[in-house]
Each structure stands twice: as C-alpha cells, then as structure tokens.
C-alpha positions as CSV (number, residue, x, y, z in Angstrom):
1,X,-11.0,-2.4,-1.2
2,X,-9.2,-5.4,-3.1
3,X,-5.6,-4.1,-1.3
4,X,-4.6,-6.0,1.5
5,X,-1.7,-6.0,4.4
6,X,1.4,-7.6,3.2
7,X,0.9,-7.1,-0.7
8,X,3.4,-5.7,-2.6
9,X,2.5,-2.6,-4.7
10,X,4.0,0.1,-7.0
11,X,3.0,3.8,-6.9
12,X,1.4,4.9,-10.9
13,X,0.4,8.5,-9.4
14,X,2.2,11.2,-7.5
15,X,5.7,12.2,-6.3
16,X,6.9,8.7,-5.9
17,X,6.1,7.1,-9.3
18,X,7.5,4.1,-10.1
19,X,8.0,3.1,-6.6
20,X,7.5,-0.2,-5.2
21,X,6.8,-1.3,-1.2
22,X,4.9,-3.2,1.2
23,X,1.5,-2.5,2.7
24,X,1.9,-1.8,5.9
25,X,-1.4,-0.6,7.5
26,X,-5.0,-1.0,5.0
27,X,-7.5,1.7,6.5
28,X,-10.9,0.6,5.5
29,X,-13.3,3.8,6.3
30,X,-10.8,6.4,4.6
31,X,-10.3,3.9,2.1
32,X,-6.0,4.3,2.3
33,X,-3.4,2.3,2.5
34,X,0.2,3.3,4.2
35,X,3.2,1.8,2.8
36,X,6.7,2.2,4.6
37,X,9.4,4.8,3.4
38,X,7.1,6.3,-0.1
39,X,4.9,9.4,0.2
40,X,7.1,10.6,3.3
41,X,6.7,14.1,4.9
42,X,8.5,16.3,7.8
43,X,6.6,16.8,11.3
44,X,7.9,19.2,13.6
45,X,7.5,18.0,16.9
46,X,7.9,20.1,20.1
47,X,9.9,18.4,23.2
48,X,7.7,16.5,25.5
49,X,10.3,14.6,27.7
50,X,13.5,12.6,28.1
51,X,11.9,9.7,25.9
52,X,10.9,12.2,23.0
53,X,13.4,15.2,22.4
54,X,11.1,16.8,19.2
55,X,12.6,18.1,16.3
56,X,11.6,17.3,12.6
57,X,10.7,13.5,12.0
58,X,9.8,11.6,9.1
59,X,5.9,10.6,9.0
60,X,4.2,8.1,6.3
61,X,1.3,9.5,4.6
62,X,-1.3,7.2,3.6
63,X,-1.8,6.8,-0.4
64,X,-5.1,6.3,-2.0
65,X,-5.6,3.1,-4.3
66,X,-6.8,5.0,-7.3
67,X,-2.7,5.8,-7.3
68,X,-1.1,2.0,-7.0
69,X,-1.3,-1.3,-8.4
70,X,-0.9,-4.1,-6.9
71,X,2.4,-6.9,-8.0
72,X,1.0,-10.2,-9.2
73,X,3.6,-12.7,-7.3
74,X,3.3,-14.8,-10.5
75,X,3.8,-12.2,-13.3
76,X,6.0,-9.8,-11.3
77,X,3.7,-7.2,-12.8
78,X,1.5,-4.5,-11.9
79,X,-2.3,-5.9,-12.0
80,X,-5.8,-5.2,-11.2
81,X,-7.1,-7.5,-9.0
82,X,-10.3,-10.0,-9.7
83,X,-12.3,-12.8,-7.9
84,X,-13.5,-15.9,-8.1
85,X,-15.5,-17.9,-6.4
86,X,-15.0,-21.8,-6.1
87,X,-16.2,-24.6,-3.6
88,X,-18.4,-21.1,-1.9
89,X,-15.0,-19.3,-1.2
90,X,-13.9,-15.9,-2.6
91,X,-10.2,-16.1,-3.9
92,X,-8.2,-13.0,-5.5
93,X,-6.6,-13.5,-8.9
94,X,-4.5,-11.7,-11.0
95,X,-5.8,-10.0,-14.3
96,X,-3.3,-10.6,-16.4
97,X,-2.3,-14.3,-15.7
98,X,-5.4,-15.0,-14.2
99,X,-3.5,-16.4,-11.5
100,X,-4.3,-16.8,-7.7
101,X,-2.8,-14.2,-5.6
C-alpha cells in the first residue's frame, strides 16, 4: 500500500466525498486506512462501570484506498503515488508534479 501515517488525503468514493483528513492508523493485512472524523458510525455500548457509562458513541470506520487519493504537499492536489529509486533508496513522488512526497 503506497498510503502512509500522517499523509493527508481526500475521499473520491462513498458518503463523504470530497472530504479531506489525516491518516491516522494504516492497517497493512486488511489493506485500510482510518482517518479521523470521515466515514463515522454510531455504537451502542452497554454500561460497564463508573469509567464507561455506555450509550451511543461515535466510532471511525476504516476506508479502503481504492476510495482516496492522496494530497501532493507540492501541488495541493489529489495524486497517485509513484517511486523512484536513487543512490539504492526508494522515495515516493507525486504523479502529477513528479515531485518528492
């Protein structure tokens, strides 16, 4: 997966298209990401103790990367990622200014 923590991303796909966020957590074997505040959804949670009363919470879903693109820091717009290789290291660029990210 070219996404990484930290990058900045829009959605393309689904209920919050057009939004943009952080990466917060990058899940490699379910190939996910979960990115703070977009593709939200209500848990009900059932009382446990004095530390957690239940009731209905607000719960990040993860988002696949087929449905965002990550924000070239350059451009300031939504790019596919590349690589190249030089002096034997692997660095990403951007696309469409074919700059590093």
């Amino acid at each position: 997966m070219k996404i990484k923590k930290g990058d900045q991303i829009i959605v393309t796909a689904g209920k919050d298209k057009g939004r943009k966020g952080k990466v917060d957590v990058v899940f490699t074997a379910t190939n996910s990401v979960i990115v703070p505040g977009i593709n939200m959804y209500k848990r009900h949670t059932k009382k446990r103790d004095e530390k957690n009363p239940g009731g209905i919470i607000d719960k990040p879903r993860p988002l696949s990367p087929g449905n965002i693109a990550v924000i070239c820091p350059k451009c300031n717009k939504p790019t596919r990622i590349g690589y190249v290789v030089t002096k034997g290291q692997k660095e990403r660029i951007c696309k469409k200014c074919e700059q590093r990210i």
